[in-house]
KEVOGU-883787 format. One record per residue (C-alpha): x, y, z; residue number from 0. Coordinates in Angstrom, 3 decimals, always signed. Each point is the difference from the previous one (the first is absolute). Layout:
N
<atom <X,Y,Z>,NUM>
...
***
This chain:
294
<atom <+98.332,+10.234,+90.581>,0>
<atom <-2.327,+2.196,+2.190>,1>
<atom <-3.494,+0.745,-0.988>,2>
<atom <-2.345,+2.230,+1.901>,3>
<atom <-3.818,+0.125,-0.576>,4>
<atom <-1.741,+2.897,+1.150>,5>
<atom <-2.944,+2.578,-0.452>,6>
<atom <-0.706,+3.667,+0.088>,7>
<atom <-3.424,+0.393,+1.332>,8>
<atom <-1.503,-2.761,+2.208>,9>
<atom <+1.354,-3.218,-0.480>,10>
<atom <-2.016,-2.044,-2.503>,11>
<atom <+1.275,-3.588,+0.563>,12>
<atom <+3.576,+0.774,+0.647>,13>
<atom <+0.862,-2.759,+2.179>,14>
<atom <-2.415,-2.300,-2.714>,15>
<atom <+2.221,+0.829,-2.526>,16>
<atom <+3.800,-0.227,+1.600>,17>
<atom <-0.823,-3.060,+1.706>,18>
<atom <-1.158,-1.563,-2.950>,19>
<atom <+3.363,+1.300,-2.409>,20>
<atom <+1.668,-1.484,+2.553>,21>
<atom <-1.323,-3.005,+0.108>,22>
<atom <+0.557,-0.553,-4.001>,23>
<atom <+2.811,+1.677,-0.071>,24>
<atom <+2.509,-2.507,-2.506>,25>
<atom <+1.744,-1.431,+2.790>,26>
<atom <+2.322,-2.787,-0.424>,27>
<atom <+2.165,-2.340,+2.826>,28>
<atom <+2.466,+3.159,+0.399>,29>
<atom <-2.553,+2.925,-0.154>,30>
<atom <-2.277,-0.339,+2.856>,31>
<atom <-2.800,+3.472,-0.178>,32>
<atom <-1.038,+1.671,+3.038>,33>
<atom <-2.160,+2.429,+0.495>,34>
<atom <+0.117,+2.587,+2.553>,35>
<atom <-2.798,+2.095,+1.872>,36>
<atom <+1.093,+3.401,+0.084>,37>
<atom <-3.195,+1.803,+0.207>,38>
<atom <-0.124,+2.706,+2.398>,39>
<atom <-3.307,-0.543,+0.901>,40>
<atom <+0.093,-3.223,+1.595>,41>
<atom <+0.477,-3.451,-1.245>,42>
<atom <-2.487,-2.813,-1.497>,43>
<atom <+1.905,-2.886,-0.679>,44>
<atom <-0.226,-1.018,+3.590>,45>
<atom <-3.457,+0.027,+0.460>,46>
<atom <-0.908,-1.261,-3.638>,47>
<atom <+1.989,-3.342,+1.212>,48>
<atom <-0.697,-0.141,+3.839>,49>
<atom <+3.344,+0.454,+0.502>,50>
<atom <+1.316,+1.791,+3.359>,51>
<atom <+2.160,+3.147,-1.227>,52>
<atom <+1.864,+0.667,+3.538>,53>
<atom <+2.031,-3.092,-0.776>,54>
<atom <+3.716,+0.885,-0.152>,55>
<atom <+0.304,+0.209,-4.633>,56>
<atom <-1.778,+2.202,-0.948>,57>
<atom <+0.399,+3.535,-1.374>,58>
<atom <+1.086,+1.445,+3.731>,59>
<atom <+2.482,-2.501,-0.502>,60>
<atom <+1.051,+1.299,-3.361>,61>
<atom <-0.161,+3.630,+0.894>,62>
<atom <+2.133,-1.028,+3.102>,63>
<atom <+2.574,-2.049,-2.092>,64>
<atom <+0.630,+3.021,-2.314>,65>
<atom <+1.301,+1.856,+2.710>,66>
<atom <+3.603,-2.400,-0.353>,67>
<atom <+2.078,-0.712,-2.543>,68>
<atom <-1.548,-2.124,-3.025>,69>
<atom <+2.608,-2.628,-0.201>,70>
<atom <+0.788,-0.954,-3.857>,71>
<atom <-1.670,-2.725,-0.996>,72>
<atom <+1.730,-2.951,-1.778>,73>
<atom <-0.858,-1.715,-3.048>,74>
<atom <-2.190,-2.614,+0.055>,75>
<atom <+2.661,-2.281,-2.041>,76>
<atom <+2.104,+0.802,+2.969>,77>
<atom <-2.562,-1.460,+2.489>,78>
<atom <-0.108,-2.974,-1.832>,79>
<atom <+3.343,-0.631,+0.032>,80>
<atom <+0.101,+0.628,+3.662>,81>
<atom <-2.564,-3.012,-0.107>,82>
<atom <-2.978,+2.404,+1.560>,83>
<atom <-3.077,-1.607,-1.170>,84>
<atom <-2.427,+3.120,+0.601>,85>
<atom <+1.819,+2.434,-2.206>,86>
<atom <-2.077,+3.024,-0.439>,87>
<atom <-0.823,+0.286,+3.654>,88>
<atom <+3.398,-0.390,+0.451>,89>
<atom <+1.119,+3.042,-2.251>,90>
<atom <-2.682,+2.353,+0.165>,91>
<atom <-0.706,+1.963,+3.760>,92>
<atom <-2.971,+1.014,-1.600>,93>
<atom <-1.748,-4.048,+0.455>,94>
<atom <+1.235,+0.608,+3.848>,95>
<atom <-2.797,+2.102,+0.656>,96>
<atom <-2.880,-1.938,-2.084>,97>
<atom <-2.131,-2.492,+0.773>,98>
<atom <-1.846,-2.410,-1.934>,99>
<atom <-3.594,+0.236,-1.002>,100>
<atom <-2.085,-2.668,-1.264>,101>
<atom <+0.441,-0.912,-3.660>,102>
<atom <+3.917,+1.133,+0.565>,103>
<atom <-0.051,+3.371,-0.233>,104>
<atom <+3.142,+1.815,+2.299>,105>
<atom <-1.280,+3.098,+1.548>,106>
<atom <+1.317,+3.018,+2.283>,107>
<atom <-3.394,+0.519,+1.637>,108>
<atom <-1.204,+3.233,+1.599>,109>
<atom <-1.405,+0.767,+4.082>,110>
<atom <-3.836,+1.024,-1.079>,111>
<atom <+1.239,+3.190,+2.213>,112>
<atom <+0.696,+2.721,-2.351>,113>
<atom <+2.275,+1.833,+2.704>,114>
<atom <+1.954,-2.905,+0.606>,115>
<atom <+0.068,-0.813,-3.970>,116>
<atom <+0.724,+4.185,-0.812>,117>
<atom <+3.099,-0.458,+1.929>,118>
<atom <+1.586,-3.257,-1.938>,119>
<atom <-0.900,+1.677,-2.674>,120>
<atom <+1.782,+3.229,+0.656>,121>
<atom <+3.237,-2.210,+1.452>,122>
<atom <-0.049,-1.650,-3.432>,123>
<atom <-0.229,+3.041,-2.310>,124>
<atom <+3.107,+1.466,+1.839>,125>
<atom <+1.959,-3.286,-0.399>,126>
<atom <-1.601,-2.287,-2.621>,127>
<atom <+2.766,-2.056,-1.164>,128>
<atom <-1.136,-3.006,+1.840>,129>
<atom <-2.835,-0.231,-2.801>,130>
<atom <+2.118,-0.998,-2.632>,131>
<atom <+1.785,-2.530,+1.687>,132>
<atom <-2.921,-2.499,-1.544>,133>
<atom <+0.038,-0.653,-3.727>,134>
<atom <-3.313,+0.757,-0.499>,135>
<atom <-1.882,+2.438,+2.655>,136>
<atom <-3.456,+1.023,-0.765>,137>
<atom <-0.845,+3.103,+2.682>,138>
<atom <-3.671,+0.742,+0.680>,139>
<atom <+0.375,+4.158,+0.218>,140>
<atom <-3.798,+0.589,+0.788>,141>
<atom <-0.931,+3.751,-0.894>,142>
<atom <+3.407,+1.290,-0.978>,143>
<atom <-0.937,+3.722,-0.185>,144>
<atom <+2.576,+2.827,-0.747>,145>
<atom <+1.999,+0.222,+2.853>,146>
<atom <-1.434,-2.821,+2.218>,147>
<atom <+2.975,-2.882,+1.056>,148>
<atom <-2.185,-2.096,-1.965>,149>
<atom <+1.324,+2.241,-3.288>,150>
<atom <+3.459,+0.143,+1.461>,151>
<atom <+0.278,-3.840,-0.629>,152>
<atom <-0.640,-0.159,-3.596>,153>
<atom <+3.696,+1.747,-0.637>,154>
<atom <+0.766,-3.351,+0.987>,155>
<atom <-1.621,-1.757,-1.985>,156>
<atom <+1.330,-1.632,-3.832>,157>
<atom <-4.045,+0.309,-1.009>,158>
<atom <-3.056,+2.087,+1.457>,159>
<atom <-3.285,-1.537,-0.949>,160>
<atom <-2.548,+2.639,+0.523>,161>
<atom <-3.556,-1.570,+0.736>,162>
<atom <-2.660,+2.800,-0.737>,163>
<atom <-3.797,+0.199,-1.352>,164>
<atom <-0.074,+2.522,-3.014>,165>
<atom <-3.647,-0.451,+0.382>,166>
<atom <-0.856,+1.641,+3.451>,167>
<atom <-0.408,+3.697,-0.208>,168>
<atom <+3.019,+0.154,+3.254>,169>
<atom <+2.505,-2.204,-1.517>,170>
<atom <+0.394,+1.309,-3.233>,171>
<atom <+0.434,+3.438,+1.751>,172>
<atom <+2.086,-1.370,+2.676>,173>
<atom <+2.509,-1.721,-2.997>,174>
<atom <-0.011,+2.938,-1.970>,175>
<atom <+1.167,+2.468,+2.673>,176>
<atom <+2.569,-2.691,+1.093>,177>
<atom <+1.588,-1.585,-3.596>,178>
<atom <+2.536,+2.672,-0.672>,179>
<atom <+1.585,-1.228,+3.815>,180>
<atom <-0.517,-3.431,-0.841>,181>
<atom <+1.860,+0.855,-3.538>,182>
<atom <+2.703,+1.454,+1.640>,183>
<atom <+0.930,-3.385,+1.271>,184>
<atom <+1.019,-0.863,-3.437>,185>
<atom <+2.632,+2.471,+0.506>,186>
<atom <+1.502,-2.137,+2.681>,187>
<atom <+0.265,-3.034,-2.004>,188>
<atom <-3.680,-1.743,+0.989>,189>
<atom <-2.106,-1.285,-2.022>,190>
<atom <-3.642,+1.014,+0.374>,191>
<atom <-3.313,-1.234,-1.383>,192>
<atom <-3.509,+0.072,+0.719>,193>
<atom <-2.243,-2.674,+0.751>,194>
<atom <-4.135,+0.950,-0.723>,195>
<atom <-2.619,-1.417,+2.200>,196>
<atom <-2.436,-1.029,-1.893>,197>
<atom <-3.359,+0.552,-1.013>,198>
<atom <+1.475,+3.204,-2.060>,199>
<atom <-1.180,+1.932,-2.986>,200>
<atom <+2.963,+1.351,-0.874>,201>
<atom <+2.655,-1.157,-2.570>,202>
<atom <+3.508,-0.418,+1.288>,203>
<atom <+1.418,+2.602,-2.132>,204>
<atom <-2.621,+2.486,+2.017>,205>
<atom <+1.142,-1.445,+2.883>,206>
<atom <+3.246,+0.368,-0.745>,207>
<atom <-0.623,+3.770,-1.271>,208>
<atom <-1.509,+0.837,+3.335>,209>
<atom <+3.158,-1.668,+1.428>,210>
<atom <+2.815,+2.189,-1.188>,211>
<atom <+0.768,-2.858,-2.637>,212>
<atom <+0.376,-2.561,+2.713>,213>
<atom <-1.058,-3.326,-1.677>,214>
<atom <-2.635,-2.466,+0.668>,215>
<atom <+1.561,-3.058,+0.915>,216>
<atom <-2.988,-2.312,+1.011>,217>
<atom <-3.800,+0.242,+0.550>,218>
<atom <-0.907,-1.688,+2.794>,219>
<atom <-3.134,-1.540,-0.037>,220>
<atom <-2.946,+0.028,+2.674>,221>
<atom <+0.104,-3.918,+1.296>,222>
<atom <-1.508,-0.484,+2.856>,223>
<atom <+1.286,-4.203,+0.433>,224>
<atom <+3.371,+1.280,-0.984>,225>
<atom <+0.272,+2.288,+3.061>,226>
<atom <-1.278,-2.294,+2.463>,227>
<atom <+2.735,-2.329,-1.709>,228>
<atom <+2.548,+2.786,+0.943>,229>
<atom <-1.954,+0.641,+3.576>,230>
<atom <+0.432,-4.032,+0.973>,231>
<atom <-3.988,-0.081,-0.276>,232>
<atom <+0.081,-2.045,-3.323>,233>
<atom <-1.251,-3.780,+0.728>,234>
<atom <-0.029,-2.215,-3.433>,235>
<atom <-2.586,-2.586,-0.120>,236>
<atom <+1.309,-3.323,+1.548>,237>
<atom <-2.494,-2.621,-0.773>,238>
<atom <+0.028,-1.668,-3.386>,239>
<atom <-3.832,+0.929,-0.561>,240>
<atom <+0.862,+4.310,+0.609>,241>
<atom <+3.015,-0.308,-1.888>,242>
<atom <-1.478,-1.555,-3.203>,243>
<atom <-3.019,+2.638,+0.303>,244>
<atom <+2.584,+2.751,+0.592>,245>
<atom <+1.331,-1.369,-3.631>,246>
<atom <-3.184,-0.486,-1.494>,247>
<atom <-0.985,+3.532,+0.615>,248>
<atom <+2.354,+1.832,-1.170>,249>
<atom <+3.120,-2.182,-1.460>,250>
<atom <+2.318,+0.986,+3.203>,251>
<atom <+2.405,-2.502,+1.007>,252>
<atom <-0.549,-0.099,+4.070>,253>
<atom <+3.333,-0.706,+0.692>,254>
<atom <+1.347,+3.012,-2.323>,255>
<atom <+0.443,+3.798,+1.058>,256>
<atom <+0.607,+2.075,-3.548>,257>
<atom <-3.429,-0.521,-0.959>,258>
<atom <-0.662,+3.319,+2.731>,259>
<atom <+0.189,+3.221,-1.598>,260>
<atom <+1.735,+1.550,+2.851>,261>
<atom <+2.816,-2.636,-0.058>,262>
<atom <+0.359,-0.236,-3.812>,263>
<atom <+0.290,+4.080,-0.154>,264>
<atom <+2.792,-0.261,+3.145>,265>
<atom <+2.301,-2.691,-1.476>,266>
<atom <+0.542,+1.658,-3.356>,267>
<atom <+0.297,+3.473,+2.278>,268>
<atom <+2.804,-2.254,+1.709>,269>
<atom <+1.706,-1.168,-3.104>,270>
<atom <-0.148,+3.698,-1.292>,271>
<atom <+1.454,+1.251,+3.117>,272>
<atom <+2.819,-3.063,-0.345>,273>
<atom <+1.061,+1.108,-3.358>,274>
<atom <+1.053,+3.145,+1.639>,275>
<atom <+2.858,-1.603,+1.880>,276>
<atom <+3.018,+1.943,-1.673>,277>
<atom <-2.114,+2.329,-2.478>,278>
<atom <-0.795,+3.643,+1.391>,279>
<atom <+0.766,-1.332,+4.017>,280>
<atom <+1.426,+2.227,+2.911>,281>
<atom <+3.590,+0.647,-0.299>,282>
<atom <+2.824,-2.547,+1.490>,283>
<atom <+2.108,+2.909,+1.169>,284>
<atom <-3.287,+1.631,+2.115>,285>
<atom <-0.869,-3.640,+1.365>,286>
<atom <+3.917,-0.383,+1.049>,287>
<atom <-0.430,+3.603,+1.882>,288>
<atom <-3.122,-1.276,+1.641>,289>
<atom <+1.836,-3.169,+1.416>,290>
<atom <+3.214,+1.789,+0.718>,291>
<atom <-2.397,+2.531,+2.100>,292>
<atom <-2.169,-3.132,+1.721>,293>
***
């Protein structure tokens, strides 16, 4: 399953939002999520976690790897017969090239250098089928405008989550010039959807009007705390005394994470996006092409 978040115009929380459907995506012993910086602009991840993006995984690495042959990954029952304890990594290439952040997350992670970042990119959109080697890959597209290698990516993809703000002036402009492309993805077998920044005015059936009939599949709330969550900023009170006044103020259990808008709105956006698996996805016979090609 391959899901790519992207914008049109700007890129309002982007990186926000993937990393945090990633992060609740439903994952279970044998589905391990990872999310993969694919903006053309330049990564985040990196410096969000202090981590050094020249080391050797990364998405250079990725880009790199998609130049070979994908080898066909076994089952995971097949692993565990062979008595390999670490089955995903095992079976997917995709976890070869991630590393882990704190709180678990896998992630492809991006140079900060957009020229160095444009050309992974580009590598990837003329040989993606190392992206679904994973069983669940959340890509963070950045701006994917018409014609960009950003937009060449989501024919990739099973899902397209389209982040935009219906309320600026520029973005509604921006989605309405570019829905009928994003539409045409449909034609290819992708499922698209739109997810609204919020504050906005408008209904989602406006929304979706505006759109070309794309539909609103989330509203993604304004939370500061949940970002920095998603950013590694977040601290939770640690003494008994701040965590019984963080409950006493306003009912939030310290050690919980759903009570934050942001990371309510993105697991049910991840659950929505996992009951796509199978219904509306890319072809089998165009993914089989791609790997034959790689």
């Amino acid at each position: 399953m391959i899901v790519a978040v992207c914008s049109l115009s700007g890129a309002p929380g982007v990186t926000s939002l993937a990393t945090a459907v990633a992060a609740c995506w439903p994952s279970t012993p044998l589905t391990v999520p990872v999310l993969v910086e694919a903006d053309a602009c330049g990564g985040d991840l990196a410096s969000w976690y202090g981590i050094d993006a020249g080391r050797e995984a990364g998405l250079v690495s990725l880009a790199a790897a998609s130049r070979r042959p994908v080898p066909v990954p076994a089952s995971a029952e097949a692993w565990i017969q062979a008595g390999v304890q670490d089955a995903p990594s095992a079976s997917e290439p995709l976890l070869h090239h991630a590393v882990e952040l704190p709180g678990g997350l896998r992630a492809v992670m991006a140079p900060a250098d957009p020229m160095e970042t444009g050309r992974a990119v580009d590598a990837l959109v003329s040989k993606p089928a190392l992206l679904g080697t994973g069983k669940a890959t959340v890509i963070d597209a950045g701006r994917a405008v018409p014609g960009s290698a950003g937009a060449s990516l989501l024919r990739h993809a099973d899902a397209v989550v389209v982040l935009t703000d219906p309320g600026d002036v520029g973005h509604a402009s921006r989605l309405r010039v570019c829905a009928p492309a994003l539409a045409s993805l449909r034609q290819e077998g992708v499922c698209v959807g739109l997810a609204v920044a919020e504050p906005c005015l408008h209904s989602d059936e406006e929304v979706s009007q505006v759109a070309s009939g794309l539909p609103v599949w989330a509203r993604i709330p304004h939370d500061p705390v949940g970002a920095a969550l998603v950013r590694g900023e977040y601290r939770p009170p640690t003494r008994l005394r701040d965590r019984l006044a963080a409950w006493r103020s306003q009912r939030r259990d310290p050690d919980g994470l759903e009570w934050m808008p942001l990371i309510k709105a993105a697991k049910a956006l991840a659950e929505l996006c996992d009951d796509f698996s199978g219904i509306g996805a890319a072809s089998p016979v165009r993914r089989a092409i791609e790997a034959g090609a790689a």
